[in-house]
N, C-alpha and C positions, 0 to 999 in steps of 0.2 A: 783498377778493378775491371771485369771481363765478367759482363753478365750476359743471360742466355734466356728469352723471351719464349716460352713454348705456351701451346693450348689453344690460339687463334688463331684466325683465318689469312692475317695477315696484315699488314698495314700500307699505305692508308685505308680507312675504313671501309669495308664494299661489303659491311657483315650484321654487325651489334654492335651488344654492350661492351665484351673483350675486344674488340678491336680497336674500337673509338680508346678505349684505359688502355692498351700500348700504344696508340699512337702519343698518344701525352705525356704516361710515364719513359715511354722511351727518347722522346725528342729530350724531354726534361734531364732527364740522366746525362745523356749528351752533354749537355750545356754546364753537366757539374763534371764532365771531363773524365764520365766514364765510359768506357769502350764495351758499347752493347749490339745484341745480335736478335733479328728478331727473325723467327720463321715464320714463311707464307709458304700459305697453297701452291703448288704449280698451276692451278686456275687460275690464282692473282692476275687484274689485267695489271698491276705494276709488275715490272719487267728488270726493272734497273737494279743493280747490286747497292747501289742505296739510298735512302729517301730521310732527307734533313741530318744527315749524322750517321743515320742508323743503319748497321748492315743488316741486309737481307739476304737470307739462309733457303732457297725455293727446296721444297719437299713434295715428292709424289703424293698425290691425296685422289682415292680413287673414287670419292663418295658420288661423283657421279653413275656411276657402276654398278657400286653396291651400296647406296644410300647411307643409310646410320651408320652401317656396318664400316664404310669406310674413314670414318672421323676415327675407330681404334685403331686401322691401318697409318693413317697418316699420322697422330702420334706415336707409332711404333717409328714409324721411320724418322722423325724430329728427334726421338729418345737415342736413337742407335747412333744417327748423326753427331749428336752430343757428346758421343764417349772419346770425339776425336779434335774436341775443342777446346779442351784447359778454359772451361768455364771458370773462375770463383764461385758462382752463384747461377744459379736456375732457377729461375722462378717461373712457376709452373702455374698458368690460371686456367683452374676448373680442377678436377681431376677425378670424372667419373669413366672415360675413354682411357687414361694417360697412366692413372695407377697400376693399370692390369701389366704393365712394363717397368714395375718398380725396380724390380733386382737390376734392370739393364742398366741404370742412373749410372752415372761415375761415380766410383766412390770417394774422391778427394775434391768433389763438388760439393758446397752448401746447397740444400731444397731446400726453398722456399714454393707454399702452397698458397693459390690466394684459392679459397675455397668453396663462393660463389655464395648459392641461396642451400638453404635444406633438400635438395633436388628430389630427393624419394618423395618429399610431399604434393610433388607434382600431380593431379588428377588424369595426365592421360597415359599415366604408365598402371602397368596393371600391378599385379600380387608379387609377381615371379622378379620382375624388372626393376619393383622396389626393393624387393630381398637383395636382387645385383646391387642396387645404385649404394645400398647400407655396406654390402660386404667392401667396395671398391672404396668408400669414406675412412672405412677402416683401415684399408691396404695406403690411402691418403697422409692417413695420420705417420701408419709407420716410418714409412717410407721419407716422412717431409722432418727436415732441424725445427720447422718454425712452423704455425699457421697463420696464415692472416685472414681477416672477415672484414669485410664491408659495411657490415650491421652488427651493434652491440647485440641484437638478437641472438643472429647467426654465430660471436664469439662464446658469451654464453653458454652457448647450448654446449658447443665445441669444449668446453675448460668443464663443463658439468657432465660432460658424456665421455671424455676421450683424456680429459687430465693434463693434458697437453697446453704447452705457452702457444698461446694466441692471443697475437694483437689484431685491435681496431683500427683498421686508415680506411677511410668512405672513399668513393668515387669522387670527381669534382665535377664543375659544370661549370662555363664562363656566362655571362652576364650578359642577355644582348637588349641592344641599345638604338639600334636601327633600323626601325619598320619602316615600311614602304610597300602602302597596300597594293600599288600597281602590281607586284609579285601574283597576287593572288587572279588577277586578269584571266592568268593559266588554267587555273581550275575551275572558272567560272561562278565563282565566290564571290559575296561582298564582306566586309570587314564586321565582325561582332552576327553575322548572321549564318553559322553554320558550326557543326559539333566537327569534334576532331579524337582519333582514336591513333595510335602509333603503339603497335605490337607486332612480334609474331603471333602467324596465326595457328594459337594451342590452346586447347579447353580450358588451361588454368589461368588464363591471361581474358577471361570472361569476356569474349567480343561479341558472342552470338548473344548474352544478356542485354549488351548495351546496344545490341542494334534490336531486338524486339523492345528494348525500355524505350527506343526513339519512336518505333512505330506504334506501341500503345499508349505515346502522349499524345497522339495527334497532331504534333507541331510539323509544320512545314519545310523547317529550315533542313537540309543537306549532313546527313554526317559521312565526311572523307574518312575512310579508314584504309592508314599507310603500313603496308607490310608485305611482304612476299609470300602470294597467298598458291605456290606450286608446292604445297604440301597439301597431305588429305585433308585435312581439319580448311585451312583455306581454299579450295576446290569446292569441299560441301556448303561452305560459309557463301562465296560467291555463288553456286550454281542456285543455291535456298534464298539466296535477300538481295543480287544486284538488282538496282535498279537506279531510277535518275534522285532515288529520294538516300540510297543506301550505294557509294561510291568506293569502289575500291582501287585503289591510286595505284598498288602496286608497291615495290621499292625505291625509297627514295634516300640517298645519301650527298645530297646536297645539304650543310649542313643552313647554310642562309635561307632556303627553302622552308626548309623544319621551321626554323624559328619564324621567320613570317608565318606559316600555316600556326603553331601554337600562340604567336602573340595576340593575333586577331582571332582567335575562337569564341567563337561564345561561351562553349562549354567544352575542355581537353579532359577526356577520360583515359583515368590511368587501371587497367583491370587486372596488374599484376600481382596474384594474390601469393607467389611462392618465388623462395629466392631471399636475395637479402635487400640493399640499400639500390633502386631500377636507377642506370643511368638516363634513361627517357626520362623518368619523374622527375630528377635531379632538372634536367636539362627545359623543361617545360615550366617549372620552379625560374628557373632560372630566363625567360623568356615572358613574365608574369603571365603565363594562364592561368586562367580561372580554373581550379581542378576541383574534377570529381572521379574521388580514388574507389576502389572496391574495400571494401571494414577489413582489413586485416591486423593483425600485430606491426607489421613491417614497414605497412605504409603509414600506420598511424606512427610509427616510432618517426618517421621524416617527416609526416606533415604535421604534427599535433592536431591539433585543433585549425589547423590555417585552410580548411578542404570542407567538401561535402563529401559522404559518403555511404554506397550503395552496398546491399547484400543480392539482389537479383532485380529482372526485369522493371519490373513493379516501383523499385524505389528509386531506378534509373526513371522512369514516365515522371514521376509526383516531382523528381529533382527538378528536371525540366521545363514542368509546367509549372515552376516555384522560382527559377534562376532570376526572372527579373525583378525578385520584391526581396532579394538578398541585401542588404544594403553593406552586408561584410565582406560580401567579396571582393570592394579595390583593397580595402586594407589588409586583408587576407594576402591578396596578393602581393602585397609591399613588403608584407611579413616575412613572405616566401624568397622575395629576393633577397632581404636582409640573413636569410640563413645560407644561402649560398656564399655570400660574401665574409659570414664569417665561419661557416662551418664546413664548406665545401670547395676548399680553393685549391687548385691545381700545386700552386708551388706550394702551399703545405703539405700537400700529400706526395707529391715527387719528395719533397726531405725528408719527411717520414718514411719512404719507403729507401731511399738511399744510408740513412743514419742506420734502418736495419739490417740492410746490407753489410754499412761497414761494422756493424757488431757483432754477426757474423764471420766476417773475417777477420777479426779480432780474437773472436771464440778459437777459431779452428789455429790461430798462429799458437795461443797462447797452449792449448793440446798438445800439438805438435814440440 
């Protein structure tokens, strides 16, 4: 089998949530002895034709250039690329940039679409942008044999809107086990005494509530907030609230770093209110922080009841100035790692995602 990894930025991870989900399903595939191909950026600082197994496919990507605009150019050229590769299979994650290239697809390629969160529901896109992201969902469906969703939400909606086989396989998140608060030295942290935030920085991922809900509790303690803040929304966020109380780390893709900064938090906020099943909540889940998610459908579908959770500023303060008389949150948290261990494991979802592959190429022999 000959599968073909489009929609990210590249691997290993220097991006997100798609990144981090091929570098694992692709290493994993690997090891069940199928020959995959992943495209990166020509910015990737990986350079080598291949990393763990997997080949790397480098594609012009001019988004420094011409910002958004350039994520449709660089899947144009991944899709064109594509028509010269005797894929089996393309699996395609995202596909609000990728769809507007559908006819280019091969035609004796299986699509496979992993289809992300409901992306039109995003707050910082306007009237005109969501009308796009709806028509491009569409052009998604056509265009794809299969969907896949990361959230029984997100399939759902998908099988009640579009009619279309879509299956459920989650993101995974590994387990970690290894604190060592000397890590945190660097940020001038102490352990259980500082909040923690890990997002891009975009309106719908609610950062500017949760840094006014730290400043209208009055509490003392530091919140880090990790993310790449050389977008508008992160620019306005730092030039409006840095300070020594309101920290902005930056990009961080060290992933032992991560998991020190969410192990020792006092309070890890998750504000991703759009999308499907967040690889960061997973992964902070899986790290046992104490979370405080934003009320959504989405996030309540992963945490149940195992979280606290905010609608704005105000309920981020009261959370706060409440965290140390919670007496649920170590079990909370124990909770949370028992769901990653059984509901969000890596090798279940690599098989899940390889058994649909070969079902796929079963479908298309038996056609044929």
């Amino acid at each position: 089998m000959k599968v073909g990894i489009l929609g990210c930025r590249g691997i290993p991870n220097h991006y997100g949530g798609f990144e981090q989900f091929a570098e694992h399903l692709s290493v994993g595939l690997v090891e069940l002895g199928v020959e995959v191909w992943v495209y990166n950026s020509h910015h990737h600082p990986y350079k080598e034709k291949k990393w763990k197994g997997v080949n790397i496919i480098r594609c012009k990507d001019p988004e420094d250039k011409i910002r958004s605009l350039g994520q449709i150019v660089y899947d144009f050229n991944c899709i064109l690329d594509s028509r010269g590769r005797d894929f089996d299979i393309i699996l395609q994650l995202g596909y609000v940039t990728s769809s507007l290239w559908y006819k280019l697809l091969p035609n004796k390629t299986k699509v496979i679409t992993n289809m992300d969160g409901l992306e039109w529901q995003r707050k910082k896109y306007n009237f005109i942008i969501k009308w796009f992201i709806k028509y491009t969902e569409k052009l998604a469906v056509r265009s794809s044999n299969m969907l896949i969703a990361d959230s029984e939400i997100v399939r759902d909606y998908l099988i009640n809107n579009h009619n279309i086989r879509t299956t459920y396989i989650p993101y995974g998140a590994d387990i970690f086990s290894t604190p060592n608060p000397e890590l945190l030295e660097t940020f001038k942290v102490l352990p259980h005494q500082y909040f923690l935030v890990i997002a891009r920085m975009q309106p719908d991922n609610h950062i500017e509530e949760i840094i006014k809900g730290v400043l209208i509790s009055g509490s003392k303690l530091p919140l880090l907030v990790v993310g790449n803040i050389y977008n508008k929304h992160g620019e306005f966020l730092k030039k409006k609230y840095a300070s020594n109380q309101i920290q902005f780390l930056g990009s961080i893709f060290w992933k032992e770093t991560l998991n020190q900064l969410r192990y020792f938090s006092k309070l890890y906020f998750h504000g991703h209110s759009a999308g499907g099943t967040n690889p960061s909540l997973l992964e902070a889940m899986a790290a046992s922080a104490p979370v405080c998610a934003h009320d959504n459908p989405f996030n309540h579908s992963v945490l149940g009841k195992d979280a606290v959770f905010f609608k704005n500023e105000y309920q981020v303060a009261e959370i706060i100035n409440h965290v140390s008389l919670r007496p649920e949150i170590d079990s909370s948290r124990l909770r949370n790692m028992e769901k990653i261990k059984t509901l969000y494991v890596w090798n279940d979802i690599i098989s899940a995602y390889h058994h649909e592959f070969l079902n796929q190429i079963q479908e298309n022999s038996i056609a044929q």
